[in-house]
N, C-alpha and C positions, 0 to 999 in steps of 0.2 A: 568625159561627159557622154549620156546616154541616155535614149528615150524609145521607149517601143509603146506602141498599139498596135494589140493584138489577140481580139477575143480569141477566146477557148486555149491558151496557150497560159504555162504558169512565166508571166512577166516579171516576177519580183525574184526567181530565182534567174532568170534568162540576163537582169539586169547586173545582178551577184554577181555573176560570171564575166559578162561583161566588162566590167571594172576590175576586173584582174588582169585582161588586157590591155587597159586603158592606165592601172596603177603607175604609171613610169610618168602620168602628167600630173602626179599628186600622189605625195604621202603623208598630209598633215590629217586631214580628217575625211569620211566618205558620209555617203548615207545615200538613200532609196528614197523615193515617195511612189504611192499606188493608190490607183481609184480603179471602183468595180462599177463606175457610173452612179452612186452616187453618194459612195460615203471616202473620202482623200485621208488617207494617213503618211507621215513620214516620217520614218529613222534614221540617225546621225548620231555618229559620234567619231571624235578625236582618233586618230591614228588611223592604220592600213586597212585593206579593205577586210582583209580577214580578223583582224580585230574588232572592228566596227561591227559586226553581223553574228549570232549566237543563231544555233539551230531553230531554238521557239520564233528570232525573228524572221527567221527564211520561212516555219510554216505557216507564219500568221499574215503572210504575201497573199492575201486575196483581190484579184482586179486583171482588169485587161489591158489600162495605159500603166506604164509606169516611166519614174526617169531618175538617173543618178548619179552620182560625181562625186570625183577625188579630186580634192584642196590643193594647189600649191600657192600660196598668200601672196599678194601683191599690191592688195589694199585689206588693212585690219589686221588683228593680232591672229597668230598661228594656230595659239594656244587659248582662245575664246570659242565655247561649245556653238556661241550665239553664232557665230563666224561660218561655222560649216552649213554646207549646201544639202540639200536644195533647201532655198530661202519659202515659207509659206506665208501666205497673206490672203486675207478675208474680201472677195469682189463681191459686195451686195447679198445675196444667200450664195454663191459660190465658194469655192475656194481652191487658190493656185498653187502650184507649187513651181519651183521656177531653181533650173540652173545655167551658170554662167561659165566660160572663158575668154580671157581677155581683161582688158580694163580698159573704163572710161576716163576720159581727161577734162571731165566738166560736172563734176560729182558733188564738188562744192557745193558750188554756183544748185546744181538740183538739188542737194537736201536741205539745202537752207530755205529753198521755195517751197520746198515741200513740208517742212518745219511750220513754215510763217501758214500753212495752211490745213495745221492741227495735227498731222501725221506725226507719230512717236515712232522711232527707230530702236532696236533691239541691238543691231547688230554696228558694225561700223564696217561694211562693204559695200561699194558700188553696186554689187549683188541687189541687196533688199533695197537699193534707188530704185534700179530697175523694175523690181515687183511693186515697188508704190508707185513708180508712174502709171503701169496697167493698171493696178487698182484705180485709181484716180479716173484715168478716162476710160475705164471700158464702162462704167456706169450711165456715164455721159454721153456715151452713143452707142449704148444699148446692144453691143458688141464688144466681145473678145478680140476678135481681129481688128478691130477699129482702136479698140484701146492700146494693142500692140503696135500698129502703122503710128501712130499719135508720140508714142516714147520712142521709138525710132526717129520720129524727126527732130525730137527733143535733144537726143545724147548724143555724144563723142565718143570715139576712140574704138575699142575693139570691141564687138560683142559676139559671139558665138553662142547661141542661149536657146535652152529646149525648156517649154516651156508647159504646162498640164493644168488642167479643171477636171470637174469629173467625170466629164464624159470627152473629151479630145485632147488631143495633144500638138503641139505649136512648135515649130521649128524657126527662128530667125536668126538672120546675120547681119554684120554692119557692111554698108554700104561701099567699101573699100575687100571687104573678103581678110583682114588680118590674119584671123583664127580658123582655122579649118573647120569645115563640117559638111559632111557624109550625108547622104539617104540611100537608103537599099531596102529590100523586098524580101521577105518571108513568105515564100510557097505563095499560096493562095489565102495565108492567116493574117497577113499585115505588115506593119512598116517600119524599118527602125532608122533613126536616126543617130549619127555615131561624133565624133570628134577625131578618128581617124578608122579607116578601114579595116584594120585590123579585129575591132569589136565588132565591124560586119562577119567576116572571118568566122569567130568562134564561136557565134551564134547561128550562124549555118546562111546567114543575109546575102543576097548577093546584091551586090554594090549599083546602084541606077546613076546617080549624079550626082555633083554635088550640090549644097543649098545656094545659090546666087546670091552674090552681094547684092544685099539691100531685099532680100526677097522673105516673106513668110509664107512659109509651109505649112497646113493644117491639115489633121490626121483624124479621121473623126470616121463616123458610121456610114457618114457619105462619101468616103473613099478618101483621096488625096487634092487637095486642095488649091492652088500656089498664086500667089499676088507677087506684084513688082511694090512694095511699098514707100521703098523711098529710091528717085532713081542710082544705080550703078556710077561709082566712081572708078578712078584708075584699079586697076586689077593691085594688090598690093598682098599678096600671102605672104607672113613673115616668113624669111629667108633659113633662119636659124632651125626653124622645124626639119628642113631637108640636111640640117648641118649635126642638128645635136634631139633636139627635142620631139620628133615621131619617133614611132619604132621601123626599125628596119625592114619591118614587112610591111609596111603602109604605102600607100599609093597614094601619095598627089602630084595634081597636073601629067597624069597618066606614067608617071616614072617612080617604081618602087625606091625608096630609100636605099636599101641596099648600096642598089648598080650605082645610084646618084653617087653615092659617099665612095663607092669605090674608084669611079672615076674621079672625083675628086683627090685621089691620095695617085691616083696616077697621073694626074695634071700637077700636081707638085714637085714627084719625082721629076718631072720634067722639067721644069721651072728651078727646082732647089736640089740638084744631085748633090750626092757628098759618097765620099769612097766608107764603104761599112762593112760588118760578115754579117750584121743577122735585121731582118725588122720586126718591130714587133708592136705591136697598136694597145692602145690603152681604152679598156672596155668600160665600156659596150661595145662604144658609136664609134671608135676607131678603129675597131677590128676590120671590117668592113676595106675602110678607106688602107689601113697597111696592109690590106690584100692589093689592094690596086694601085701601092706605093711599088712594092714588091715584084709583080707582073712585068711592071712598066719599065725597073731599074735593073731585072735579072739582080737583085740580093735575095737571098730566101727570105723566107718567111718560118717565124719562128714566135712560139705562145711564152713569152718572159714573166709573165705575170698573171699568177692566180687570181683569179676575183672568189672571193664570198659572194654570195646570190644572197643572203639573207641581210644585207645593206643597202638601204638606200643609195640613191644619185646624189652626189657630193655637191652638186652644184646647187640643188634644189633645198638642200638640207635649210634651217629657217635661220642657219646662224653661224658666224666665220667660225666660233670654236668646234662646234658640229662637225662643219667643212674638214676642217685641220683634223681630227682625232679620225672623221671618216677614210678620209685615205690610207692610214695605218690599216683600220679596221677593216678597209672594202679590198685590198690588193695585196699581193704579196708576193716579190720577185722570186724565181725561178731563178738559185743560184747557180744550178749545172747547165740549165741555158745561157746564162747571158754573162756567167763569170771570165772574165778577160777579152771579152767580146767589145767590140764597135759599135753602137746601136744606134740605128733610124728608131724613134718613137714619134709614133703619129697620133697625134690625138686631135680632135674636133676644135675645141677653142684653148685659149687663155685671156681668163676674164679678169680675177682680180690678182693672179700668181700666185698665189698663197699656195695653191693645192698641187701646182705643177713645182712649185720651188722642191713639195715636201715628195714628190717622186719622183723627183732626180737625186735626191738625195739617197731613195730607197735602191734607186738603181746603181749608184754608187756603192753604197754598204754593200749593196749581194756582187763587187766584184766589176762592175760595168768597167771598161777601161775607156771609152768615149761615150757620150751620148748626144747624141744628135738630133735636136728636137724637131718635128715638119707640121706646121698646123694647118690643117685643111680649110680655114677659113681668116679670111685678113684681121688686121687688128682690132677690138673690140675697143672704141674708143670716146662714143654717145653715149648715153642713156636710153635705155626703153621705156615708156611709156604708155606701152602696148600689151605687157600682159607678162613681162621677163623681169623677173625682181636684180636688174641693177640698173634702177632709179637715180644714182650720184653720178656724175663723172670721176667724183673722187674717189668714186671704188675701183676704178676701172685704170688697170697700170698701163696701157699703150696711150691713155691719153694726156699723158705726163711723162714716158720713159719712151728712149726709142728702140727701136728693134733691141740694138747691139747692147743697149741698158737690161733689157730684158733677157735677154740671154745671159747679162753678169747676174743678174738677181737669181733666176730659175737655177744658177750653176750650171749649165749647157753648154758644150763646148762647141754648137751654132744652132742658131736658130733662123726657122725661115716660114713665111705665112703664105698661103694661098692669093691670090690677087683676085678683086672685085671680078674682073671679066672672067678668070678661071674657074672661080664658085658658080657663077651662074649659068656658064658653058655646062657644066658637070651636069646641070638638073634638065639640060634639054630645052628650058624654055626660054625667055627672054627676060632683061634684066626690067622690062616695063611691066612687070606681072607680077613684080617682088618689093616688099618694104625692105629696103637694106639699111634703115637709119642708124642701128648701135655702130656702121662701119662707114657711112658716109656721112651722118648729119643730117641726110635729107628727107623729112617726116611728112608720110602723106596727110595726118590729120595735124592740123593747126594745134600747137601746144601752146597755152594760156600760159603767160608771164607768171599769174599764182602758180605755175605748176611747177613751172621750169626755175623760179626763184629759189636759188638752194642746191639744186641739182645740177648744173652747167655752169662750172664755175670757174671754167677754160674757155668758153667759149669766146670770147674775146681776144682771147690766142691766138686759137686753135689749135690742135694737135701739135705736138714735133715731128719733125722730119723724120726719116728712120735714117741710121747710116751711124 
């Protein structure tokens, strides 16, 4: 997600660009919106960024706000045009456009109020609740900013959301900080607002701060803006962005991703040694961390595994058969590397095993003679709620299998996970700053019975033991 004001600058290609660095938070659909102050157009469509976007649409980019976003579903189908962002909607003679990350956990309970009071819905996302609550009250108090503080005290759950009229541009967050989100400075031209640092980066932005939970930011001809709108709850950034979901060159909480994840695969080596000849990490997001498996344990370090770069992220993919064919499709071992070889493979998580079973299997076939699994993050074993599409518990194999189950499933000849205090030592800050709920249970924002009905269906258990 991305939003720039920035007279005299071409915004609609600056935003393009953008979203190429930001494509690893979404490959289902993109699109752009642009106002020139006072006429708002938006384009979307299904698929990557560079699908989405044909040359006439890059030169027909006239305007100085713009904002834009790449899909990964978590409410609504994947595969509905209606569904891709940015959501637009009519305020009185205005009109907004509005993108979101995150999900709300009280979406119901708003669109049915919002139903019962005439509004017709296009789409089935939390997304366009969002844009008809503004709609709704910015009328009402004769304010943009008023109409946004008003659906902030309204909603739940995560929102990271850049928001545009046609002449300004609106930056907010949820009161907890879930989602990430940037603000940085272009020269003397204006403001961008980003979803991680890295689209600061490649638009030339240098990084100012980020947007405070609970806070709205407003980008307009009178500079930069900023209200407390609704007050600051516990610090809560999800955990997993620093584990799997930023890019490796982003910055939060002042610690690039990188260094985090590497230290993280050297807090395991520590924790979980095993005698091996070679390491070798499973890319992306574990490359990183088997450098700092490797460092820490004197095994080398060694690349087992080609990726294709023209594949998506297997996790994110919208569907388990995806998942499964993606692995094939996305890796491909390196049999003069790792033929007869011992391997440490360090990978970020395992969420539903499906994709880890089918490369261990791959590492098998080309020759592996152990493999030895290290996951830089503890058991994935809640639901999220929050804005990570595994909604079940019953997708999720550690909250049903224990370690040593898991290791027979995967075919591993040991497995061993990261520990709560290890992960959050890696990232430099404290565990009070972080939502850890997919690994402990414990959810900063209150989850509605309708929600959880269906999806925790352990909970009464709880987890198994490991051992």
């Amino acid at each position: 997600m991305f939003g720039v004001y920035a007279p005299g600058e071409d915004v609609g290609k600056m935003t393009y660009f953008a979203l190429h660095a930001l494509q690893h938070r979404g490959q289902e659909s993109a699109g752009i919106a642009v106002a020139d102050g006072h006429t708002l157009t938006v384009t979307k469509q299904l698929g990557l960024v560079a699908q989405a976007f044909k040359a006439h649409d890059l030169a027909s980019f006239e305007g100085h706000i713009a904002i834009g976003h790449t899909r990964y579903s978590t409410t609504g189908s994947s595969t509905s045009w209606e569904n891709a962002q940015p959501m637009i909607s009519a305020v009185g003679h205005n009109t907004i456009a509005l993108a979101h990350n995150g999900n709300l956990v009280n979406t119901a309970e708003l669109r049915d109020e919002l139903k019962g009071n005439g509004v017709r819905f296009r789409s089935t996302t939390d997304s366009e609740v969002l844009a008809s609550l503004v709609d709704h009250f910015t009328p009402e108090h004769h304010s943009m900013r008023a109409g946004i503080r008003e659906t902030m005290k309204l909603v739940r759950g995560a929102y990271s959301t850049v928001l545009m009229s046609e002449q300004a541009l609106y930056a907010f967050r949820d009161p907890y900080g879930i989602r990430p989100l940037v603000l940085g400075k272009l020269d003397d031209t204006g403001w961008v607002v980003a979803s991680e640092t890295c689209a600061l980066d490649l638009v030339g932005a240098e990084y100012v701060r980020d947007v405070a939970p609970g806070e709205i930011v407003k980008l307009s001809a009178e500079g930069l803006e900023a209200e407390q709108a609704v007050p600051p709850q516990r610090a809560s950034l999800c955990i997993f962005e620093f584990i799997y979901f930023a890019r490796p060159d982003s910055v939060l909480y002042d610690c690039t991703l990188y260094e985090a994840r590497q230290r993280m695969g050297a807090a395991i080596a520590r924790s979980a040694p095993v005698e091996a000849d070679i390491v070798i990490g499973v890319p992306d997001s574990g490359v990183p961390a088997a450098t700092g498996y490797a460092q820490e344990s004197g095994i080398p370090y060694g690349e087992g595994l080609a990726k294709n770069r023209y594949v998506g992220r297997t996790f994110i993919s919208p569907s388990q058969t995806l998942r499964q064919q993606g692995i094939r499709l996305k890796l491909n071992p390196l049999k003069h590397v790792i033929g007869g070889k011992r391997l440490v493979v360090v990978d970020d998580s395992i969420v539903r095993g499906n994709t880890t079973r089918k490369l261990v299997q791959l590492l098998r076939e080309a020759g592996a003679a152990e493999v030895h699994m290290r996951i830089t993050s503890p058991p994935v074993r809640w639901p999220c709620f929050y804005g990570i599409d595994t909604d079940s518990q019953e997708q999720l194999i550690a909250s049903y299998k224990s370690v040593d189950e898991i290791a027979a499933f995967i075919g591993a000849d040991s497995l061993a996970y990261l520990s709560v205090e290890d992960m959050v030592a890696s990232t430099g800050a404290v565990a009070e700053r972080f939502c850890a709920a997919c690994f402990t249970g414990e959810y900063p924002v209150e989850i509605p019975d309708s929600v959880r009905e269906g999806k925790m269906h352990l909970e009464a258990c709880g987890a198994r033991e490991d051992g």
